[in-house]
C-alpha positions as CSV (number, residue, x, y, z in Angstrom):
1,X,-7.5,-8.7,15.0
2,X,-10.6,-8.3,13.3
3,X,-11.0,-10.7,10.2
4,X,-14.1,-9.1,9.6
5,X,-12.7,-5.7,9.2
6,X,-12.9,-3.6,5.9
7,X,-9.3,-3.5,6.0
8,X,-7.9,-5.6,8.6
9,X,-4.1,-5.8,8.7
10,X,-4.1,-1.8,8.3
11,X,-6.8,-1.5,11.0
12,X,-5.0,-3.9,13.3
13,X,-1.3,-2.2,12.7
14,X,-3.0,1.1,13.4
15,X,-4.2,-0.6,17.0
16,X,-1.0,-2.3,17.6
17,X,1.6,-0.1,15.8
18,X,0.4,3.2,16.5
19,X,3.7,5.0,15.8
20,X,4.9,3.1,12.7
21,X,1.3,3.2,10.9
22,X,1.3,6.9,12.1
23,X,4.7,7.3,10.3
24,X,3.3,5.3,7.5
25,X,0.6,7.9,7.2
26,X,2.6,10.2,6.6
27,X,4.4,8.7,3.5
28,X,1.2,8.0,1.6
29,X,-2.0,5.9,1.9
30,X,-2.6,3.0,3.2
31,X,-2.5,-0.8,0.9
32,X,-5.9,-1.9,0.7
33,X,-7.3,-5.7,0.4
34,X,-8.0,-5.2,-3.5
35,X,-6.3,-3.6,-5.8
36,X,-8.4,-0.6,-6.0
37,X,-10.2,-0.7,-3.0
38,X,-10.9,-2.6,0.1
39,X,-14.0,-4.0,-1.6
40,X,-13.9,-4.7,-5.6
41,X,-15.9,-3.0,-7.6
42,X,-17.5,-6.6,-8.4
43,X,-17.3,-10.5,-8.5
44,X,-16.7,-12.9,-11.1
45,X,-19.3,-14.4,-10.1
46,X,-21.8,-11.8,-9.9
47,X,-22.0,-11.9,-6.1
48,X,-22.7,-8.4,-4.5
49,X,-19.0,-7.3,-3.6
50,X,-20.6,-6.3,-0.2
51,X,-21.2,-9.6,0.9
52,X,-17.8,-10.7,1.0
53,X,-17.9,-8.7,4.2
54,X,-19.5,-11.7,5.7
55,X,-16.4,-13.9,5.4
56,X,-12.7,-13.0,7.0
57,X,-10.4,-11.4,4.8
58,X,-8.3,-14.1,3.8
59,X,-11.6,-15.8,1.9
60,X,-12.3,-12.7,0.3
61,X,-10.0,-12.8,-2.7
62,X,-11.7,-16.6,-3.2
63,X,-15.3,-15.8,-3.2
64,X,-14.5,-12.7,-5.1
65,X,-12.2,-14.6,-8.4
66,X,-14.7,-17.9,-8.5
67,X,-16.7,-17.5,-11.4
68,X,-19.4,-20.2,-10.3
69,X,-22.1,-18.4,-8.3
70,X,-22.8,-21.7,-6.3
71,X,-19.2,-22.1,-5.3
72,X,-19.1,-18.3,-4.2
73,X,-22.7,-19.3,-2.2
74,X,-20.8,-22.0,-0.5
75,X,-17.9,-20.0,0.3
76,X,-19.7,-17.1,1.9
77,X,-21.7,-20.2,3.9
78,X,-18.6,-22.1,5.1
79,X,-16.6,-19.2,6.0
80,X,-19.3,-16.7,7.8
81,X,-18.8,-19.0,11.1
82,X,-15.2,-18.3,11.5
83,X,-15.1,-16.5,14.2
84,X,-11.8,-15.3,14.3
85,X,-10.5,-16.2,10.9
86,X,-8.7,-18.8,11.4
87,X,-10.0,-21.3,9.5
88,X,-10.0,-18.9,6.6
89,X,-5.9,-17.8,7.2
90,X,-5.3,-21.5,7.3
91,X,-7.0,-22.7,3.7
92,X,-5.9,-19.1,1.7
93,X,-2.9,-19.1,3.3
94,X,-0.9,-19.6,0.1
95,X,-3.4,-17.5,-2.0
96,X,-1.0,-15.1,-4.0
97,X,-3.5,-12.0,-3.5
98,X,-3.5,-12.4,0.6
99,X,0.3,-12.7,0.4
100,X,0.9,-9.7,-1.8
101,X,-1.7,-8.2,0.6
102,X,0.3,-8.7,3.5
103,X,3.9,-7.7,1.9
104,X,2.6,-4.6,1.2
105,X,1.1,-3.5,4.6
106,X,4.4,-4.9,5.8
107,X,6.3,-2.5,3.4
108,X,3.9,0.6,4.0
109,X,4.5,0.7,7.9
110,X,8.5,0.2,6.9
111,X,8.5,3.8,4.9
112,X,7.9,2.2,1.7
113,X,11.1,0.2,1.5
């Protein structure tokens, strides 16, 4: 998977899932990593939304909701060398946002139920 991706878990089911996201096409559009958007419309902390592109998806939600530009700074710093996320998926793991996230690509490639 790509953790850089603008919309990863879609992009990923899509690669790996071809019939069931094809399916899931069908029924309607695709979750995306915010709630209106894969990218919000802006940061609490006044960040460029853009740059959260520079950190896996699972630190996203983080950089985006802290409202201290220098904690956003050292987020986009710590987590731009994770290579393959995984460092990221481990410490946001229990971030309520990635989880609802996940549930509902989950439920979009299962027809909406």
């Amino acid at each position: 998977m790509d953790a850089y991706a603008l919309n990863p878990l879609v992009d990923e089911a899509r690669r790996t899932q071809r019939e069931a996201a094809a399916r899931a096409e069908q029924t309607g559009p695709p979750p995306t990593l915010f709630a209106r958007g894969d990218l919000p419309a802006y940061t609490l902390s006044g960040v460029d939304p853009g740059r959260l592109l520079e950190v896996p998806w699972p630190a996203r939600h983080a950089v985006a909701t802290t409202r201290d530009r220098a904690e956003a700074e050292r987020l986009l710093a710590e987590y731009a060398d994770d290579p393959d996320g995984m460092g990221a998926s481990y410490d946001f793991a229990d971030l309520a946002a990635n989880q609802l996230y996940e549930r509902q690509v989950a439920r979009w490639l299962d027809g909406g139920r």
